[in-house]
N, C-alpha and C positions, 0 to 999 in steps of 0.2 A: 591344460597347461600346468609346467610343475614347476615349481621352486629352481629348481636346478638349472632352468632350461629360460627365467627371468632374466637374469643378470645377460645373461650370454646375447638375448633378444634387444635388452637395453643397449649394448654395445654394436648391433647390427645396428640400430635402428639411427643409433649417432653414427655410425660411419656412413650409413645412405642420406641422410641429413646434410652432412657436409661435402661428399661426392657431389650434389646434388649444386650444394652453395659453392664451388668449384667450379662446377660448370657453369654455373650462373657469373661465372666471373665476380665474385665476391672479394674484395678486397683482402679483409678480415679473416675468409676460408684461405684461401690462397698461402698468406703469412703464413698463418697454424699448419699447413701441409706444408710449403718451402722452407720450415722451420726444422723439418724434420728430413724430410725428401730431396737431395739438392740438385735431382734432376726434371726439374717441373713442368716439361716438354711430356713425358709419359705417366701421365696421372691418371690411375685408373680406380675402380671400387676394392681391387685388394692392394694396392698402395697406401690408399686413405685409412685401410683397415690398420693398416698397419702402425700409422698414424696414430690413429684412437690409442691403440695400444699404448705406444710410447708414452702417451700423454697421460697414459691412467696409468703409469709406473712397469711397464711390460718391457721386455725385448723386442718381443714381437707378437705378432697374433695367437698363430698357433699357440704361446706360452700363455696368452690370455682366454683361447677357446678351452684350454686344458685344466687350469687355473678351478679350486675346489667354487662352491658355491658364496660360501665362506669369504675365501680372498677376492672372487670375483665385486659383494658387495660392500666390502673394505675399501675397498680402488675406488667404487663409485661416490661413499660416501667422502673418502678421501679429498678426494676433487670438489667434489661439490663444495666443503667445508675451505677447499686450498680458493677458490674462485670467489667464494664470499668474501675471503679475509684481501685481496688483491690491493697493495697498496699503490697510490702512484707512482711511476718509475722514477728510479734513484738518479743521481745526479753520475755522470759519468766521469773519467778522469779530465779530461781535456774543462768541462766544465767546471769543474772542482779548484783546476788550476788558474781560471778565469777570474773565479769568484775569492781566489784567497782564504785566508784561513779563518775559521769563523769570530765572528766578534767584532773585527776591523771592516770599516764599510767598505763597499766595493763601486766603484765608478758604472753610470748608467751603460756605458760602451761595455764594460765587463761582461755586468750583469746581460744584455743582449747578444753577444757573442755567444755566454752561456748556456743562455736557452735555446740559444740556435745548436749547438753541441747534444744539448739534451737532447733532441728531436731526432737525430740521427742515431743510426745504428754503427754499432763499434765500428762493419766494413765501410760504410760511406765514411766514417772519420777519418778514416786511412785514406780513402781516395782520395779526398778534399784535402787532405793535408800533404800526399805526393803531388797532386796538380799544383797546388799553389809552391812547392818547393821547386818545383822544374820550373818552374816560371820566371820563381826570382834566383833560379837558376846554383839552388842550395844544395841539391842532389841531382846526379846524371841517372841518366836514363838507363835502364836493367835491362 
C-alpha cells in the first residue's frame, strides 16, 4: 500500500460506511446525504461518494479522487479538527425574536416558543409559519 493511495482508501471507506448507514435507515446518515442530495429517492454508493466529497471541502469526487496526497490529508485533518470543535446550534431568527434582546428577561411562554423554533430547520419554520397564517387567514393561498 502507498501513501498516495491512503487518503484516497480513507474516503472510500467513509462513503461505504455511510451508504451503508443509509440503508440501514439511519436517521443521522440520511440528514448528512439530504443535506447535500435533494433527490433522496436515488441514493446510491457514487451519490454518497459524492456526498463525502462535499463534506470534505470538494465539488465533487472525481476533484477529490484527483486531489494531490497532500490536499487529500488536509481535508481529513480539516474535518476531523471542524467536528471536534462542533458547537451547539445557534439560536435561529424566529427564536432570537422570541427571546428579545439580551439582558431583559424573557417570559416562560417566550422562552418555550423559542426552543421550539430552535429545533426546527429554517424549511419547517416557513411551513409552520404559512400554515398557521392561512389559518388565521393572514396570507392567501399561492
Amino acid at each position: 500500500m502507498t501513501n498516495t493511495s491512503t487518503p484516497v482508501k480513507f474516503f472510500k471507506r467513509e462513503a461505504k460506511i455511510l451508504f451503508k448507514q443509509v440503508k440501514a435507515n439511519d436517521d443521522k446518515a440520511l440528514a448528512r446525504v439530504t443535506s447535500i442530495i435533494k433527490d433522496s429517492n436515488k441514493i446510491s454508493l457514487m451519490r454518497v461518494q459524492h456526498v463525502i466529497a462535499v463534506e470534505h471541502g470538494f465539488s465533487k469526487w472525481e476533484e477529490l479522487i484527483n486531489s494531490s496526497d497532500f490536499e487529500l490529508q488536509n481535508a481529513i485533518n480539516k474535518r476531523q479538527v471542524t467536528l471536534s470543535q462542533l458547537k451547539p446550534r445557534s439560536r435561529t431568527p424566529l427564536s432570537s425574536f422570541y427571546l428579545g434582546p439580551k439582558g431583559i428577561p424573557t417570559s416562560l411562554e417566550n422562552e418555550t416558543i423559542s426552543t421550539f423554533f430552535d429545533q426546527m430547520t429554517q424549511r419547517e419554520q416557513e411551513m409552520y409559519l404559512n400554515e398557521d397564517a392561512r389559518a388565521k387567514e393572514l396570507i392567501g393561498y399561492r
